[in-house]
C-alpha positions as CSV (number, residue, x, y, z in Angstrom):
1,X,0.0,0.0,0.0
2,X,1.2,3.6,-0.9
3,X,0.2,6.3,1.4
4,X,0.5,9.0,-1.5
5,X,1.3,12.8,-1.1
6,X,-2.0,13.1,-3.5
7,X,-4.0,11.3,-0.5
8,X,-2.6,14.0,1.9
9,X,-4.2,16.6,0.0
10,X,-7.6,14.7,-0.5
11,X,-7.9,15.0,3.6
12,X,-7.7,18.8,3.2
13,X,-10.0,19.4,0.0
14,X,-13.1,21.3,-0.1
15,X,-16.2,19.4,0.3
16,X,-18.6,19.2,-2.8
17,X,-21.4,17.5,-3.8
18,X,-20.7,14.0,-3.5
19,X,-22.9,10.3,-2.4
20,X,-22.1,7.4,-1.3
21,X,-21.8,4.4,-3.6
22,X,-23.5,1.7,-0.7
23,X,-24.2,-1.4,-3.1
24,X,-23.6,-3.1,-6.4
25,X,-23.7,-0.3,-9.0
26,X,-24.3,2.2,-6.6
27,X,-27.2,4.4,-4.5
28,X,-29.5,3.4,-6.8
29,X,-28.7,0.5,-7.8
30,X,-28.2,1.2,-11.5
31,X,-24.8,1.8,-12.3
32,X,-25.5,6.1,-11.8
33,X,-23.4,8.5,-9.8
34,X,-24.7,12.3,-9.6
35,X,-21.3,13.5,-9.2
36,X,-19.9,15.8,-11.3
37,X,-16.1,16.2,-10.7
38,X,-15.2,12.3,-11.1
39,X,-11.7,11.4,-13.2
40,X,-11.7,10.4,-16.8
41,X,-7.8,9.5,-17.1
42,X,-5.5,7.7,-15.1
43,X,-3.0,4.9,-15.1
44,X,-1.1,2.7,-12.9
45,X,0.3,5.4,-10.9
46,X,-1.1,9.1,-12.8
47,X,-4.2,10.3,-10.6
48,X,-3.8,7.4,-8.1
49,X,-4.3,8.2,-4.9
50,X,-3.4,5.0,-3.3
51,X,-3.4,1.4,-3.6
52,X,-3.6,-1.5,-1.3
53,X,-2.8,-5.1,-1.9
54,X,-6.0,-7.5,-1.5
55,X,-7.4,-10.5,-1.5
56,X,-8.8,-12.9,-4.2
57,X,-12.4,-12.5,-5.4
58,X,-14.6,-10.4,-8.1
59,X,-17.2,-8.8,-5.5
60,X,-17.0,-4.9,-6.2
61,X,-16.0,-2.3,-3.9
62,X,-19.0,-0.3,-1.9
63,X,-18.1,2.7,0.1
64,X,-19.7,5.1,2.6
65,X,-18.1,7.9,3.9
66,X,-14.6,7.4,4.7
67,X,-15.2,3.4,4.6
68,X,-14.9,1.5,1.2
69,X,-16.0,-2.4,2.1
70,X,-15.1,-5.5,0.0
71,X,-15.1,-9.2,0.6
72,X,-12.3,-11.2,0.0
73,X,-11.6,-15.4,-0.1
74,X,-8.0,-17.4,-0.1
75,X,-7.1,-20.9,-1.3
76,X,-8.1,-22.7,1.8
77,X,-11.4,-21.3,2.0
78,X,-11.4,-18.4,4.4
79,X,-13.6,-16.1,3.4
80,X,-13.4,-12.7,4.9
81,X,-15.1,-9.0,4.8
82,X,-12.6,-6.0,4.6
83,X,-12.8,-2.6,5.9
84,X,-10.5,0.3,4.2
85,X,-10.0,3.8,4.9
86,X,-10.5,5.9,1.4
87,X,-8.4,8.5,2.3
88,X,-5.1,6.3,3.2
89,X,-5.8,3.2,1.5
90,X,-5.3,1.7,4.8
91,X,-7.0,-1.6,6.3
92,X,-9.1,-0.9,8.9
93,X,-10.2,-4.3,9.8
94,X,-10.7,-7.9,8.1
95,X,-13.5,-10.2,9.5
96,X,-13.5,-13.7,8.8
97,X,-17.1,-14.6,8.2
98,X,-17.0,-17.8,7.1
99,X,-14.2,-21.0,6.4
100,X,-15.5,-23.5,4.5
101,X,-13.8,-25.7,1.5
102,X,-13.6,-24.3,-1.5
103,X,-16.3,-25.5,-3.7
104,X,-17.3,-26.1,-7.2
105,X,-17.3,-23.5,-9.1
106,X,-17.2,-22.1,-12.8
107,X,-13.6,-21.2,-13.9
108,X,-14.5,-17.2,-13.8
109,X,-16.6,-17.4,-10.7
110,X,-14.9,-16.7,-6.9
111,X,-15.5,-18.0,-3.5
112,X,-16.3,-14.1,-2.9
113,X,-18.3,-12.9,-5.9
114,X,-20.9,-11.5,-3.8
115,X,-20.8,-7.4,-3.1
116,X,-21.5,-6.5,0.2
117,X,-23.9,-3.8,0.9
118,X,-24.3,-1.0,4.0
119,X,-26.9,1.2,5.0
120,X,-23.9,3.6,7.2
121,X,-24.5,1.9,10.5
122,X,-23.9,-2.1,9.3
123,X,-22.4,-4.0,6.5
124,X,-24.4,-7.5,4.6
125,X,-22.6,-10.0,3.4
126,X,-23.4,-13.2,1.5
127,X,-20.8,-16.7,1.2
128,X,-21.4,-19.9,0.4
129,X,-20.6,-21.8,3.3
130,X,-20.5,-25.8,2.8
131,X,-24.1,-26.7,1.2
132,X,-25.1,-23.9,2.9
133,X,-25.8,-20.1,2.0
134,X,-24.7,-17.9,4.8
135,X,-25.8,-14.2,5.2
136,X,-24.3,-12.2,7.9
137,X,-24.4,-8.8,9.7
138,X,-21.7,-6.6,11.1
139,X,-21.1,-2.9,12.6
140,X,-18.6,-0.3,11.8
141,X,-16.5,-1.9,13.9
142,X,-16.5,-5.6,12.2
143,X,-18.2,-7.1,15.0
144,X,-20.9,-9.6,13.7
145,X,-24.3,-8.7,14.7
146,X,-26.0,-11.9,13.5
147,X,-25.4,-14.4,10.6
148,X,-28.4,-17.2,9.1
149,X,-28.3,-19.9,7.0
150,X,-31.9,-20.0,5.8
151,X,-31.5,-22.0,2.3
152,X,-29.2,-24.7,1.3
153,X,-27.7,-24.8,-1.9
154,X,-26.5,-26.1,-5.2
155,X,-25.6,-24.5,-8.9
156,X,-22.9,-25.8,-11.0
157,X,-21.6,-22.2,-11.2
158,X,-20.7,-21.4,-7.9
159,X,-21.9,-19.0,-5.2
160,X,-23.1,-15.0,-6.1
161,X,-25.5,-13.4,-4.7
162,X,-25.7,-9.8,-3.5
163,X,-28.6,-8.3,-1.6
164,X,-30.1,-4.8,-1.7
165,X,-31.6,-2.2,1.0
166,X,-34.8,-1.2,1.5
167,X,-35.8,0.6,4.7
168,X,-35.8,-2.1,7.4
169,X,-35.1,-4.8,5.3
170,X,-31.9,-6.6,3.2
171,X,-33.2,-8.6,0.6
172,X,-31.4,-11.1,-1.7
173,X,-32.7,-13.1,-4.9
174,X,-31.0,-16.5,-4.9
175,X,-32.3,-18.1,-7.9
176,X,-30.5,-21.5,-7.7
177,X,-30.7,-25.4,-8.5
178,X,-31.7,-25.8,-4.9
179,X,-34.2,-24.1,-3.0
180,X,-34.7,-21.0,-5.2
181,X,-36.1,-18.0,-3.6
182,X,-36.3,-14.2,-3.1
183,X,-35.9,-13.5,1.0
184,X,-35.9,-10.3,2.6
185,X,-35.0,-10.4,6.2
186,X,-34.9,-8.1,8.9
187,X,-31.6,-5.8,9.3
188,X,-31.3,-5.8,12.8
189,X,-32.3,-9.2,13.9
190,X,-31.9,-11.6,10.4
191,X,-35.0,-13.1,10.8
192,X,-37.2,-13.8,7.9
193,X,-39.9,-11.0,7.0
194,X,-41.1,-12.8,3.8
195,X,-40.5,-15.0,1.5
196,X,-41.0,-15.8,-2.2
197,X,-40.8,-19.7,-3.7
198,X,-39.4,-19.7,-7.2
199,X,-41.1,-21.7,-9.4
200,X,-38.2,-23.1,-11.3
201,X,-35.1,-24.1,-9.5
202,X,-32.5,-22.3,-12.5
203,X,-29.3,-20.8,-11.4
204,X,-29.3,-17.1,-12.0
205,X,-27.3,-14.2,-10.7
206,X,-28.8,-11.5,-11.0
207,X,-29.1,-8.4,-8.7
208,X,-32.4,-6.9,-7.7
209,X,-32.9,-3.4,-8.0
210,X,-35.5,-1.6,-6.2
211,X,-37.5,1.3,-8.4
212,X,-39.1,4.3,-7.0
213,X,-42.0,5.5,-9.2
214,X,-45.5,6.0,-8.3
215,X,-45.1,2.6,-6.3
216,X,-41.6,1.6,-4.7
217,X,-40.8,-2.3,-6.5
218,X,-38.9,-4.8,-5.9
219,X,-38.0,-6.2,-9.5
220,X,-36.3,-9.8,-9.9
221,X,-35.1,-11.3,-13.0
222,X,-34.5,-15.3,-13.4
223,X,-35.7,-18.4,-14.2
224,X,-37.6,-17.7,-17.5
225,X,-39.1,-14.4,-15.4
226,X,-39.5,-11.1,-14.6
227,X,-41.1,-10.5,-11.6
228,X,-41.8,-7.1,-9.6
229,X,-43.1,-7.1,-6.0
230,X,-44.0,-5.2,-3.0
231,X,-40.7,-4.9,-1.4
232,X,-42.2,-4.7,1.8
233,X,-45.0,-7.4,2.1
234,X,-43.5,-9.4,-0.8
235,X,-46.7,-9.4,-2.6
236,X,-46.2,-9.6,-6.1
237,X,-47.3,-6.9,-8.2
238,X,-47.2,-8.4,-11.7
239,X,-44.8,-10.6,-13.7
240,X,-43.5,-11.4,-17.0
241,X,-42.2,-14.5,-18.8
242,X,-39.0,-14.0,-20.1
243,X,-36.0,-13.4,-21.1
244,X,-34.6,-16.6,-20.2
245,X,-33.7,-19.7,-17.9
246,X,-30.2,-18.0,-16.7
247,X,-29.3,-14.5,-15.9
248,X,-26.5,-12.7,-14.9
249,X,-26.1,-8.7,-16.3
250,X,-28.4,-6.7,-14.1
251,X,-31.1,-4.6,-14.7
252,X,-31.6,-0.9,-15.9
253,X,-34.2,1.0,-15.1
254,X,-36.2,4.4,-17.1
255,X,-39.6,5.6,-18.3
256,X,-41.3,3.5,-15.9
257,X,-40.0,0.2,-17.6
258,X,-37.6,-2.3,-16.6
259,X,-34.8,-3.7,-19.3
260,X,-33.4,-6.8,-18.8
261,X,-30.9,-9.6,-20.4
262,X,-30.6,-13.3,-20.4
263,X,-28.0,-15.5,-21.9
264,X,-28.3,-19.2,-21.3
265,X,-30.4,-21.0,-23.6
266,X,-31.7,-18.3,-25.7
267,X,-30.0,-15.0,-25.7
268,X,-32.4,-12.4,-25.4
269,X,-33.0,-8.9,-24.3
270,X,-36.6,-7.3,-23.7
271,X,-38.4,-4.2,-21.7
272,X,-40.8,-4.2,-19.5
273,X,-43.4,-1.6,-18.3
274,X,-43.5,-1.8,-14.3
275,X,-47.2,-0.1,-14.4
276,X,-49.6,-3.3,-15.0
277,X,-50.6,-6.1,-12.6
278,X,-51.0,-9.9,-12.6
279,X,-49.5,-11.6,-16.0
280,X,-48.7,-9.0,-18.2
281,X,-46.7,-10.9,-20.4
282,X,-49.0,-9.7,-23.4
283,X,-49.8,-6.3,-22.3
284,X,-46.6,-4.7,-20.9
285,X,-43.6,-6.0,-22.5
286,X,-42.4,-3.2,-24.5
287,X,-40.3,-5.2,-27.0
288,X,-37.9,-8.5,-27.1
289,X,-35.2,-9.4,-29.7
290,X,-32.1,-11.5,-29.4
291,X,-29.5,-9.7,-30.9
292,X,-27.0,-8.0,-29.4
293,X,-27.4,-9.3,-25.9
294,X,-25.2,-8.8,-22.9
295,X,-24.8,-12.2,-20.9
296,X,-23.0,-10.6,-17.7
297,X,-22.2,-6.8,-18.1
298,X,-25.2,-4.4,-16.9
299,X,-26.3,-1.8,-18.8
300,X,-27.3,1.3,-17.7
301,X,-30.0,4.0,-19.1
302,X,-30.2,8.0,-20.3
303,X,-32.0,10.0,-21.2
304,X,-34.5,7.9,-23.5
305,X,-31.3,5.2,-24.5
306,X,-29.9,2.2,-22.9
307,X,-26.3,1.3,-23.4
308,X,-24.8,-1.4,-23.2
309,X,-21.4,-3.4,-23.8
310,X,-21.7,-6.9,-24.9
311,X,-19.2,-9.2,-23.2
312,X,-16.6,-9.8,-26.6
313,X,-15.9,-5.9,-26.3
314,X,-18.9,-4.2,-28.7
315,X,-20.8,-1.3,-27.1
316,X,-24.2,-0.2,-27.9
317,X,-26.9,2.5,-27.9
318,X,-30.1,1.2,-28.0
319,X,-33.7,3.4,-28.4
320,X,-35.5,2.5,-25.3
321,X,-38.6,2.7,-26.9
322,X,-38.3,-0.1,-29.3
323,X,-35.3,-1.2,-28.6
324,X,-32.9,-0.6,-31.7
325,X,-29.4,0.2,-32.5
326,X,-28.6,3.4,-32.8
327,X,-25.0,3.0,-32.8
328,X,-22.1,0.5,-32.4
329,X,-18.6,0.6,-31.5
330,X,-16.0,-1.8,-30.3
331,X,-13.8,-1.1,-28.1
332,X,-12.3,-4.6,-27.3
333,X,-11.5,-7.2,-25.0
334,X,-13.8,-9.2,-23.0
335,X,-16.3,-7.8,-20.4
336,X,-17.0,-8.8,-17.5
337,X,-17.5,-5.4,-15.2
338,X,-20.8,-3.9,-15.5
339,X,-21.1,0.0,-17.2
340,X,-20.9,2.7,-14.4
341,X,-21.8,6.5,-15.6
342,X,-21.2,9.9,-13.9
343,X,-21.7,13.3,-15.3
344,X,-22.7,11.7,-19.0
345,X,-19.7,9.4,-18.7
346,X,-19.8,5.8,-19.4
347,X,-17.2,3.6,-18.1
348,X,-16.4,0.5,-19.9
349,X,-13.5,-1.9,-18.2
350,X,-12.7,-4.9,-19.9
351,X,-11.2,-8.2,-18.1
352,X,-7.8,-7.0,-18.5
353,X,-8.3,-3.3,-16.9
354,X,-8.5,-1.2,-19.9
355,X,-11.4,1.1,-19.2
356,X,-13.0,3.2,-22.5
357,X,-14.4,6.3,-21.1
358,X,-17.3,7.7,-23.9
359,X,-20.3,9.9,-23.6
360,X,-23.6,9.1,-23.2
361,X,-24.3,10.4,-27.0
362,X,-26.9,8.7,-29.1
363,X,-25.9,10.4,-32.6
364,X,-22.5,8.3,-32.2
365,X,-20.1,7.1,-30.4
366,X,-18.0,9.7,-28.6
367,X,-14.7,8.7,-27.0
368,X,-13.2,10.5,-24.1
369,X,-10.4,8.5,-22.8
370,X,-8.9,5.2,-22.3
371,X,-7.2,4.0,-19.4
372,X,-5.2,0.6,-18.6
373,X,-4.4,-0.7,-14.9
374,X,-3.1,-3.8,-17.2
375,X,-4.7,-6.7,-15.0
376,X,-7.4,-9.0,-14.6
377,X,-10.7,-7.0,-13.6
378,X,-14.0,-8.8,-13.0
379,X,-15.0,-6.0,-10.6
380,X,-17.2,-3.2,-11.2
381,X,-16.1,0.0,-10.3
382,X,-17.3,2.2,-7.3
383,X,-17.5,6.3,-8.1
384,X,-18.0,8.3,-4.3
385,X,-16.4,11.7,-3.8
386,X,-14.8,12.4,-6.3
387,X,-13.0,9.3,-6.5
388,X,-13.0,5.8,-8.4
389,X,-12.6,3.0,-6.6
390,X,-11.0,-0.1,-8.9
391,X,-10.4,-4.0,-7.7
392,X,-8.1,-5.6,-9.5
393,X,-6.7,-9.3,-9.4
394,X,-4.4,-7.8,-6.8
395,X,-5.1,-5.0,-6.0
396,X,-7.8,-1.8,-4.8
397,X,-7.1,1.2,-6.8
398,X,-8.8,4.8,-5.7
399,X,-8.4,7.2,-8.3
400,X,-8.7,10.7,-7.7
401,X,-8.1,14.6,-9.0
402,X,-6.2,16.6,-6.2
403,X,-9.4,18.5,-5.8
404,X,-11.6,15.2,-4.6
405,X,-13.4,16.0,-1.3
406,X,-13.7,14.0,2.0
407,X,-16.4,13.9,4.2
408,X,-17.4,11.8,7.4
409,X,-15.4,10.7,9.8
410,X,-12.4,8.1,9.6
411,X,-14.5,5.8,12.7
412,X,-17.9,6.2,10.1
């Protein structure tokens, strides 16, 4: 870890506007920062702040305040949550929170794929942890508040499943060969609120994303479905058939209508209104096609247009309304990261850290910059005052301008 002159400075900068990044693909869920004064250019060591040497595993930084959170697994199957300070780079504390063996898993998955998630006062995490799935609590402070194992559990592709916030409630979809279900428990105790049988047993991993329209949803994709619910009674609102059996890029939100991708058997992409009830497969899906479908990167929307990077290295701009090309590019490589846009940026990071910075443009494609941290990246960035926050296959990477703020307090 380097403790940079350029990390001094940060401590001393004047605050601007700035929000925390608390879950996979940030405040919202959908891959969107609001801030304004984020980097565009870096390298290994231009605009770095620091870097700190970590752990194995593909689960994406999340950060609140001065505390960026990310879970980490070894070769004998420790798996562990870890606490760093974003101003020095510095570990403030590594929980193990569970040691199991390492199980089966496909050849690009982790034993800590899973993000974790906080709401400022505790920190969610998710492991496998034998046959079993083990979700777990902890404070600030890394002690463990309380941990469950509600479901066991089997998929061919290994463990990865992050949860998402909403008011008193963390709530995960584990759509698996096993027993496949959406639960949302209670954040202070763990026990269950409700729960939601899937009815087909097909490993997904998708990340829910909570949308706040006229009615706050909770909207699932997997297992030939899409599915929104009442994310506090777990009622379900309406649902969809589609895209697909297996899921992995997450979902985008705009316009009231949910876009989604599957991969595994039929590659398809389709958009969904969120404003019907009961089976609105014939009344609210906007449009499906199979071409030019993302299997694992998430898109994210603007401004009418969803865009998207496929995972052999083609970006897209789609019309949301009907869902056509507007434009395509490639910028190469494999994908693996989902897109993550601030200020009409889009950030594009391939599996070998080259990131293509381009504008949220739909006349064309409009490059800005390109960066290389030349190593394996599976992660997807984290954007939080003024700063980037980059996992690497060795390493967490905060890149920053000299004028990047701080705010909070080191202990928060």
């Amino acid at each position: 870890m380097r403790y940079t002159t350029l990390a001094v400075l940060l401590a001393f900068a004047p605050l601007a506007h700035s929000e925390n990044w608390p879950q996979f693909r940030g405040a919202r869920g959908d891959g969107i920062s609001t801030e304004s004064n984020v980097p565009v250019q870096w390298d290994t060591t231009k605009n770095v702040a620091w870097k700190t040497p970590i752990g194995e595993g593909h689960s994406s930084p999340t950060v609140w305040e001065r505390s960026v959170f990310l879970t980490t697994a070894t070769k004998n199957g420790q798996r562990s949550l870890v606490r760093l300070d974003t101003v020095t780079g510095k570990i403030a504390w590594q929980q193990v929170a569970a040691t199991a063996p390492v199980e089966a898993m496909h050849r690009e998955n982790s034993a800590a794929s899973s993000t974790p998630v906080t709401d400022g006062t505790c920190i969610f995490t998710s492991f496998q942890n034998g046959n079993r799935i083990d979700l777990q609590c902890y404070d600030f402070t890394g002690r463990k508040i309380w941990s469950t194992q509600p479901l066991t559990f089997r998929g061919m592709h290994g463990y990865s499943y992050t949860p998402v916030l909403f008011r008193d409630l963390v709530i995960y979809d584990i759509s698996q060969n096993d027993q496949s279900a959406v639960l949302a428990l209670d954040k202070k105790t763990g026990q269950q609120r409700w729960r939601y049988v899937r009815k087909k047993q097909e490993i997904s991993h998708v990340t829910p994303i909570i949308t706040e329209g006229a009615r706050p949803q909770l909207v699932v994709c997997g297992g030939d479905e899409v599915r929104g619910f009442d994310p506090l009674t777990g009622r379900s609102l309406w649902w969809a058939d589609g895209p697909t059996d297996v899921c992995v890029a997450g979902i985008s939100f705009g316009e009231d209508t949910v876009f989604v991708n599957g991969g595994y058997p039929r590659k398809t992409r389709m958009a969904v209104k969120t404003t019907g009830s009961g089976d609105v497969t014939q009344t609210h899906v906007s449009w499906t096609t199979g071409r030019e479908v993302s299997y694992v990167p998430s898109p994210v929307y603007h401004n009418g247009h969803v865009y998207t990077v496929v995972d052999d290295g083609l970006v897209y701009c789609f019309d949301a309304k009907n869902g056509n090309a507007l434009w395509n590019h490639r910028i190469g490589g494999r994908f693996r990261s989902s897109l993550v846009m601030a200020k009409g940026n889009i950030y594009a990071t391939n599996d070998k850290g080259l990131t293509t910075v381009f504008r949220a443009t739909p006349e064309r494609f409009t490059p800005v910059a390109t960066n290389n941290l030349a190593e394996l990246c599976y992660a997807t960035p984290a954007i939080s005052n003024g700063r980037i926050y980059m996992r690497t296959g060795s390493q967490l990477y905060c890149i920053a301008s000299p004028s990047a703020p701080v705010r909070g307090q080191a202990g928060k």
